[in-house]
C-alpha positions in Angstrom: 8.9 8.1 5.5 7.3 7.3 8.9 7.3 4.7 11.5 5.0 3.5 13.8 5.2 4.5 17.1 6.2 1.8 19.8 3.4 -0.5 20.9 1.2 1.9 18.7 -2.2 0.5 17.4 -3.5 1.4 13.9 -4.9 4.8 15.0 -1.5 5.5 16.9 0.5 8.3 15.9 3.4 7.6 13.3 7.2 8.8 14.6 8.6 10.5 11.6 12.0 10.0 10.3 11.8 12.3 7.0 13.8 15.5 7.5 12.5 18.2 4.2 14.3 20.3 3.0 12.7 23.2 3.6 9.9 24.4 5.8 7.4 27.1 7.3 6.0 27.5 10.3 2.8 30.1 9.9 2.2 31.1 13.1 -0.2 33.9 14.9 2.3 35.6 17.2 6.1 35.9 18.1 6.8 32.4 19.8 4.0 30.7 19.0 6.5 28.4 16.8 8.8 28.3 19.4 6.1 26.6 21.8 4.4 25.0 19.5 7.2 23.5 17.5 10.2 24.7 18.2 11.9 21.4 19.1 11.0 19.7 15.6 12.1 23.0 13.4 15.6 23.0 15.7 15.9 18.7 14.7 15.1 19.7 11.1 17.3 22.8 11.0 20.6 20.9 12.6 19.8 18.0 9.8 20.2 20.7 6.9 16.7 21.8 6.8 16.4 25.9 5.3 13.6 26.7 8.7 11.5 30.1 7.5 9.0 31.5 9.8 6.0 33.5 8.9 4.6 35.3 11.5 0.9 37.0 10.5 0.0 39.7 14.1 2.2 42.4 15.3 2.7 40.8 18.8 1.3 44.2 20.1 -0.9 43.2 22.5 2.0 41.3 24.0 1.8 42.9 27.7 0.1 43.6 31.0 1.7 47.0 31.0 -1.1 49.3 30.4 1.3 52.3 30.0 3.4 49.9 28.1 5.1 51.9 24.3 3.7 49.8 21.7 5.4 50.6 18.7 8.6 49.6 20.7 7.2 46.3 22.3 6.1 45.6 17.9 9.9 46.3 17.4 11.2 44.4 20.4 8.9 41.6 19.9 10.0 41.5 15.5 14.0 41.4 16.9 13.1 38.6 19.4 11.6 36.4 16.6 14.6 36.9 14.7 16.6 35.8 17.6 14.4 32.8 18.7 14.8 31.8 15.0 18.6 32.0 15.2 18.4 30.1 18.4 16.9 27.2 16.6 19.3 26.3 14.0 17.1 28.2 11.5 18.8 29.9 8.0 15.5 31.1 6.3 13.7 34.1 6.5 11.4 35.5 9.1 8.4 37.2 7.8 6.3 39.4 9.3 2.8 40.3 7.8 2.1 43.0 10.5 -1.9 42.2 11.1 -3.1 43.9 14.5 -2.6 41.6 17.0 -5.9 40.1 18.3 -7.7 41.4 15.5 -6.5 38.9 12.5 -9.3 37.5 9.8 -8.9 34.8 7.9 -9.9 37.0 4.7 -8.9 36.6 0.8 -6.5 40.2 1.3 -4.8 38.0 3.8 -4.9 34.3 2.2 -3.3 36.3 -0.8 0.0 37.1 1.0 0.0 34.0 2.7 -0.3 32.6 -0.9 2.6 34.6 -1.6 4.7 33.8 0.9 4.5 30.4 -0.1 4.7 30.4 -3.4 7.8 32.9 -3.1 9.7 30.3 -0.2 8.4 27.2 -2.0 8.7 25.1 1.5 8.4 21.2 1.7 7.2 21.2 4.7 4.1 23.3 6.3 3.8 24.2 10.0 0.7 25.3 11.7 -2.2 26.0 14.6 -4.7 23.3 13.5 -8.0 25.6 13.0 -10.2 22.7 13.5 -9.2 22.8 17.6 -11.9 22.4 20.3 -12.7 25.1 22.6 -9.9 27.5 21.5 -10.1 30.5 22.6 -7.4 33.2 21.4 -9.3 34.2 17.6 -5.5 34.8 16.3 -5.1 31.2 16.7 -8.3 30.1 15.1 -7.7 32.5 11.8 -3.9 31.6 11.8 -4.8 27.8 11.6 -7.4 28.3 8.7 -5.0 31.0 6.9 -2.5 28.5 6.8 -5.0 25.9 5.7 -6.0 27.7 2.8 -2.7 29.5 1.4 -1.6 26.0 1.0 -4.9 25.7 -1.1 -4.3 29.4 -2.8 -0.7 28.7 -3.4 -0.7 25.4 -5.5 -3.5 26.5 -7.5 -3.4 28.9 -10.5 -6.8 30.4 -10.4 -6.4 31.6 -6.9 -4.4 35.1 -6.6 -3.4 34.9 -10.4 -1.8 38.1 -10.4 0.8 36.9 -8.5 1.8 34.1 -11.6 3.3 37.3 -13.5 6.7 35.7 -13.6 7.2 36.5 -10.4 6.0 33.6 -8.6 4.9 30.1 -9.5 2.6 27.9 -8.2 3.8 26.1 -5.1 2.2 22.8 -3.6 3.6 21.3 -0.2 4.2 17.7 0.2 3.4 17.8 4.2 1.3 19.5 6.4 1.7 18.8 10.0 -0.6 21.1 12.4 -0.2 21.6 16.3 -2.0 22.0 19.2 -4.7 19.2 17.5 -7.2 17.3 19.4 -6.1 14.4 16.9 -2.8 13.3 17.0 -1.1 11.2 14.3 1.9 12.8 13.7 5.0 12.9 16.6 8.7 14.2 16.2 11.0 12.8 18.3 13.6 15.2 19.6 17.1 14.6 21.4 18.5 16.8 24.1 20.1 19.4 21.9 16.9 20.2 20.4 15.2 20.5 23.8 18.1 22.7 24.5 17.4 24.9 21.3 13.9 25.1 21.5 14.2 26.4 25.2 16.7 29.0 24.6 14.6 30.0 21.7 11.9 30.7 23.8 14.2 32.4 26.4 14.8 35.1 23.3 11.5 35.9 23.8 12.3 38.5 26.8 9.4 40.8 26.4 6.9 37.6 26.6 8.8 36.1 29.9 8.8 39.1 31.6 5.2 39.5 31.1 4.2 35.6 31.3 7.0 34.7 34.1 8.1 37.8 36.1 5.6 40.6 35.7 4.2 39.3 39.0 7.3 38.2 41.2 6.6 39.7 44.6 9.9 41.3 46.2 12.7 38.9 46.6 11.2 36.6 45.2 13.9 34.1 42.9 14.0 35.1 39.3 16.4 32.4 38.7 13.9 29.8 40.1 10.7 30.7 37.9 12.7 30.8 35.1 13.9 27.1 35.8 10.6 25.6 37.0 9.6 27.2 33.1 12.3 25.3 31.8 11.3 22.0 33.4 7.4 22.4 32.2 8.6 22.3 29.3 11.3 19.8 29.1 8.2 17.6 30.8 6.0 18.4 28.1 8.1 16.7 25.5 8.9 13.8 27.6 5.3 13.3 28.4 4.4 13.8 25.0 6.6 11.1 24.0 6.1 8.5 26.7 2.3 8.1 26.1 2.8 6.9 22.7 6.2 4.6 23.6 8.9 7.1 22.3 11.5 9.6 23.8 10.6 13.3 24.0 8.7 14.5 21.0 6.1 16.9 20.0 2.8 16.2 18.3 0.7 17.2 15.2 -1.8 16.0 12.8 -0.8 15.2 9.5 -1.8 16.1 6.5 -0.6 14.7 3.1 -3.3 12.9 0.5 -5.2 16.0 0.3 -2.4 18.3 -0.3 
C-alpha cells in the first residue's frame, strides 16, 4: 500500500506505508546501504522487518593510505558492516561476495550468486543502486545496480542458474523493488527521528570510511568533534530536504519497481 505524497501531482512520488517482511539491500561497498538507505531499512527493521544486507566488493580500495594493510582494512571494513547493520535494527544476515573492489562486472559467474542469495534469503523487499543513473561515475555502482536488476530476474526464473533448484534452493520472485540514487523518483520513505538517529550511527560504525572521508585531512588542532557533527547535520538535512520538496517529513527516495517483477 502507498499514498500520495502531499500536494503531489500524478507523476509525484507515492509515501509508502507497507512495511515487508523481509528485505535486501545489494549494495557495491560497505555503507553504501547505510547512505543510501539506511534510514528506511532502520523504519522497516524497528516495525519487525528481518533486514539482510548483501554486500558484492571487498571495500579494499577504501583508503587514501598508500601504505595502508589491505587484507586488514577488507577485515575491518566486513566487521564494520556487521556493526552498521546491528546499528540499524537489522536481524538478517550480512553477506559478503568478496569481488575486488573497483573491479566488479556485472557477469553471469556473478548474477549466479546474486541469484543465490536471493533465492536462499527469499526477501520481500529488494534494495538497490538504480543502474540506469546518469553520469555515474564509480563502475561498482553501475554493475551493482544491473547485478541487482538481473538476480531478481535469475532468481524467480527456473531456467536461469538451474543447478541451484537441486533441492537446495527454490525459485524466489520479490514483490518490490525500490532503487536509489535514481534520476526518477517515485517512491519516498518517510522516517521519524529514531531512524535518522539509526541510520547516522550506522554510518558512524563505519570508522575506517570516516577517517578516510572526514579526518584523513584535519590539519593540527583542528576539531574532530566538529566535522564529525557538521557530517551529521548534511545528512539529517538530506532527509529533511528530501522530504520537504515533495510535502512530507524527512524521507529518502527511490524508484519503484513492481508490475514488471
Amino acid at each position: 500500500m502507498v499514498r500520495p505524497a502531499a500536494d503531489s501531482g500524478g507523476d509525484q512520488p507515492v509515501v509508502g506505508d507497507h512495511v515487508p517482511a523481509s528485505a535486501l539491500a545489494i549494495v557495491a561497498h560497505p555503507d553504501d546501504a547505510e547512505f543510501q538507505c539506511g534510514a528506511t531499512l532502520a523504519k522497516w527493521a524497528r516495525q519487525g522487518c528481518e533486514v539482510h544486507h548483501l554486500v558484492l566488493t571487498d571495500g579494499s580500495k577504501g583508503t587514501w593510505d598508500a601504505e595502508a594493510d589491505i587484507e586488514a582494512l577488507v577485515r575491518r571494513r566486513q566487521q564494520e558492516q556487521r556493526d552498521a547493520a546491528a546499528a540499524l535494527g537489522a536481524t538478517g544476515e550480512v553477506v559478503f561476495l568478496g569481488r575486488t573492489d573497483g573491479e566488479l562486472v556485472a557477469d553471469v559467474a556473478t548474477r549466479a550468486e546474486v541469484s543465490a542469495v536471493l533465492r536462499r534469503l527469499r526477501p520481500e523487499a529488494v534494495l538497490g543502486h538504480d543502474p540506469w543513473r546518469r553520469y555515474r561515475l564509480h563502475p561498482d555502482h553501475r554493475a551493482a545496480g544491473q547485478l541487482a536488476v538481473d538476480g531478481i530476474v535469475a532468481a524467480r526464473d527456473p531456467f536461469f542458474h538451474p543447478e541451484q533448484l537441486t533441492g537446495r534452493l527454490e525459485v524466489h520472485r520479490p514483490s518490490l523493488l525500490l532503487l536509489f540514487e535514481s534520476d526518477v523518483v517515485d517512491h519516498l520513505e518517510e522516517v521519524a527521528a529514531a531512524d535518522t538517529a539509526a541510520k547516522l550511527a550506522a554510518l558512524e560504525a563505519h570508522e575506517s570510511q570516516l577517517e578516510t572521508t572526514h579526518f584523513y585531512r584535519l590539519e593540527p588542532g583542528e576539531d574532530r568533534h566538529g566535522v564529525l557533527e557538521a557530517f551529521r547535520d548534511r545528512e539529517r538535512a538530506q532527509l529533511a530536504d528530501t522530504g520537504a520538496r515533495f510535502g512530507c517529513g524527512p524521507a529518502e527516495s527511490f524508484h519503484r519497481i513492481v508490475d514488471q517483477l
